[in-house]
N, C-alpha and C positions, 0 to 999 in steps of 0.2 A: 522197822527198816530192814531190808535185806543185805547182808553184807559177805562178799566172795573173798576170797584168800586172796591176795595181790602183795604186792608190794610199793603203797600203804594199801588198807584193804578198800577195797570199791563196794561205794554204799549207792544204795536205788532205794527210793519213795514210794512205796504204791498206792497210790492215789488213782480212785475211781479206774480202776482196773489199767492202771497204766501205772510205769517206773520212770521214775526222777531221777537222772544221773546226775548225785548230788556232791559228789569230789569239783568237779569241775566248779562248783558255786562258792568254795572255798577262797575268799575275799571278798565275796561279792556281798549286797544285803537282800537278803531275803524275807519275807512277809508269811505268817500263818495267821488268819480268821479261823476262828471257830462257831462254824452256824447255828448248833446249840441242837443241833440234828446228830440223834442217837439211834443205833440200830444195833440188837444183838446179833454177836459174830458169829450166833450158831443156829438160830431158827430167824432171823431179820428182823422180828417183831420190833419195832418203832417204842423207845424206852425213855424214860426221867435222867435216867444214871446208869453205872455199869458195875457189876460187880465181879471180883477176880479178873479185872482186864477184859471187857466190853460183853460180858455173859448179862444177859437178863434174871431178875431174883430167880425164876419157874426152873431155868437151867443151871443157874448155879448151882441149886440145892436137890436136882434130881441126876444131873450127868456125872458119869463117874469121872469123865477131867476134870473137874472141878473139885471133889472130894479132896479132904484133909491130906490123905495117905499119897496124894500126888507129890504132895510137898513133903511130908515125910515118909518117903520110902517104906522105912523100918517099920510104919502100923497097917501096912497092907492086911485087910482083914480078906483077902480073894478065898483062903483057906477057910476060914468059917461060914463062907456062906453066904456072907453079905456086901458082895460088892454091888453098888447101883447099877452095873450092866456089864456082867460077868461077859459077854461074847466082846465087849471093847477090852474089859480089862484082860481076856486071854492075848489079842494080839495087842496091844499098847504095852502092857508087863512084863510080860513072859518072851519077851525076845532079849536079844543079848544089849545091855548095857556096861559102861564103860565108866571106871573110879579113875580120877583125876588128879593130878596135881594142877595148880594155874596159879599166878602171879600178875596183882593186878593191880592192889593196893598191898598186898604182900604175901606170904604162900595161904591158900586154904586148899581144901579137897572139897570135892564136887562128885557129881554122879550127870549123866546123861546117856541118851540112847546112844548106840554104836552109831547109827546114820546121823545123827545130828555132830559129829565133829567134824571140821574144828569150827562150825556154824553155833554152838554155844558157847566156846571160848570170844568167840569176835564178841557174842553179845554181852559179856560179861564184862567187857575191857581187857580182858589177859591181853600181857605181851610175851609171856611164856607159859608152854602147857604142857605138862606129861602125862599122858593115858599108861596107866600102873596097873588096874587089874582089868578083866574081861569077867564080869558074871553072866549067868546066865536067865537071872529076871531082873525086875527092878529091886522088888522086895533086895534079893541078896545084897546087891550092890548097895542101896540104905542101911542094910546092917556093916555093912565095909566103912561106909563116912560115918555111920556114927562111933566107929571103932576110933577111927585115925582123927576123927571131930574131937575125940577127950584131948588130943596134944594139939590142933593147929586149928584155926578157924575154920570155919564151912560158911563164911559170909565173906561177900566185898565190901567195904567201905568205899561207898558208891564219888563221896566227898572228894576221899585221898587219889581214888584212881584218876578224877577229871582235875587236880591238882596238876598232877607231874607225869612221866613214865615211871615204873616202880624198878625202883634200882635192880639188878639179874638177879637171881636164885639159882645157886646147882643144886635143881630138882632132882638131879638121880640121887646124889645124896642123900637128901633129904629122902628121899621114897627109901632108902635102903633104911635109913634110923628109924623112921615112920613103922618099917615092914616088922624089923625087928620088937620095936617095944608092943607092936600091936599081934604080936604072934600070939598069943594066949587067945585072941577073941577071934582069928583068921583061925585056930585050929579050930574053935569049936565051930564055926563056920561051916568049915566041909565036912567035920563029923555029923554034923545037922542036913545036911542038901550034897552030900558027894563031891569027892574031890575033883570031879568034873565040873563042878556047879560055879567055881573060881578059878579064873588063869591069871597067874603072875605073868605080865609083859615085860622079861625081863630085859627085852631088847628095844624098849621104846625109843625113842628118841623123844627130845625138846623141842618145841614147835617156837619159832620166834613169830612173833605178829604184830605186823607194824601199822600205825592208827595214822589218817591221814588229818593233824593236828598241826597249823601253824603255828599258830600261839597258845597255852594254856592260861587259864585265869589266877589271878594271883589272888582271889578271892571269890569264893561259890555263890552266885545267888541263883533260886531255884525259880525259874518259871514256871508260870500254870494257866495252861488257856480256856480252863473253866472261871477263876477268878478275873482272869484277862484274855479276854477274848480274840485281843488283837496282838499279835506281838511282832514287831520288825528287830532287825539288830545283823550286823555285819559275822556272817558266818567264819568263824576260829578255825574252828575242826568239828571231828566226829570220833566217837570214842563208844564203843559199847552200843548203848541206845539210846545215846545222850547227842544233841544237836548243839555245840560249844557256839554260844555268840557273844559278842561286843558287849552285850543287855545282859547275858545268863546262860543259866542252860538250861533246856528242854529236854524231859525223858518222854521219847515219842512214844510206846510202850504206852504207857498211862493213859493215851487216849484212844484206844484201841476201840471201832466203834463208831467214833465220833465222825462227824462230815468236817472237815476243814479245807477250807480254800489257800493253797499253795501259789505263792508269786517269787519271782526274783526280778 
């Protein structure tokens, strides 16, 4: 799902190359099939199943998006030689990404591109976000989370966030105790890549972000439209990449790929 900063945020469907303004459906019930028609989201080839979020095996295991070090930053091997396609990992890596605070099921740090905020916070669920440093590749910024990861989480508790709103956090604070106990591993940081390689945003500000959610559930059940192919149920809200219904919830995400037929 595509989701724009608003206030709540505005979510669109893109379904067979068209957007579903899906706020507006909010009380309404809605219907998903899934036709059991799979296609990889980077070469088309016609597939069983999806792996890493609708990649076919051939490209999971040969594209550099897909490689481990996407997910962990900090083992970027681009330096030794062996990235699976050094011309993507030069412009994918090596531009400026952005260390996080966000609060969503409660504080963790994050990493994302500079272009992608505050468009990963929505998808995360945050209802607050502070962008704390500015590196200069990804690699850096992976060794920054996994600095400030020894004291706070680097996960969402995907459960607690489609529960409730997650009580405030004063994120400046926090990023100030954070900065501090993490100074030993920020110094060797720029001693390693230059002290240009890291900027303290010391003037960030907190982003509040508000989810367009009537009702939350007072109990999680997870839908899956490969096990259930059909699912209806009176749309709650929208949160993240989660589709909040009367029935469960849905992580659209998950079936990235897949052909499903969309009704309300």
């Amino acid at each position: 799902m595509y989701g724009q900063l608003g206030s709540p945020i505005l979510y669109d469907l893109p379904l067979n190359n068209k957007k579903i303004a899906l706020n507006p459906l909010i009380g309404k019930t809605i219907h998903l099939k899934n036709t059991g028609n799979i296609r990889c989201i980077h070469c088309a080839k016609a597939i069983k199943k999806t792996y890493n979020q609708g990649y076919c095996y051939p490209c999971f295991i040969s594209l550099a998006e897909c490689d481990m070090c996407i997910m962990k930053p900090h083992t970027c091997h681009f330096s030794a030689g062996t990235c699976r396609e050094a011309a993507w990992g030069e412009e994918f890596c090596f531009q400026p990404h952005i260390v996080y605070l966000a609060n969503s099921s409660g504080i963790k740090v994050g990493i994302t591109r500079a272009t992608q905020i505050p468009t990963r916070w929505i998808d995360q669920g945050a209802t607050q976000a502070l962008a704390i440093f500015k590196a200069q590749s990804r690699h850096i910024s992976g060794l920054v989370e996994v600095a400030i990861a020894k004291h706070i989480s680097d996960k969402t508790n995907w459960q607690q966030m489609l529960k409730k709103t997650a009580e405030p956090i004063d994120l400046i604070r926090q990023r100030d105790t954070l900065i501090a106990a993490c100074e030993t591993e920020l110094t060797a940081i720029k001693e390693s890549f230059g002290e240009a390689a890291l900027e303290l945003l010391s003037d960030g500000e907190i982003i509040d972000l508000h989810f367009p959610v009537s009702e939350y559930p007072g109990k999680i059940k997870s839908l899956c439209l490969i096990k259930t192919p059909e699912i209806s149920g009176k749309l709650l809200g929208i949160k993240g990449q989660y589709l909040i219904l009367d029935s469960g919830v849905l992580n659209i995400r998950k079936y990235t790929g897949h052909e499903v037929i969309f009704s309300a």
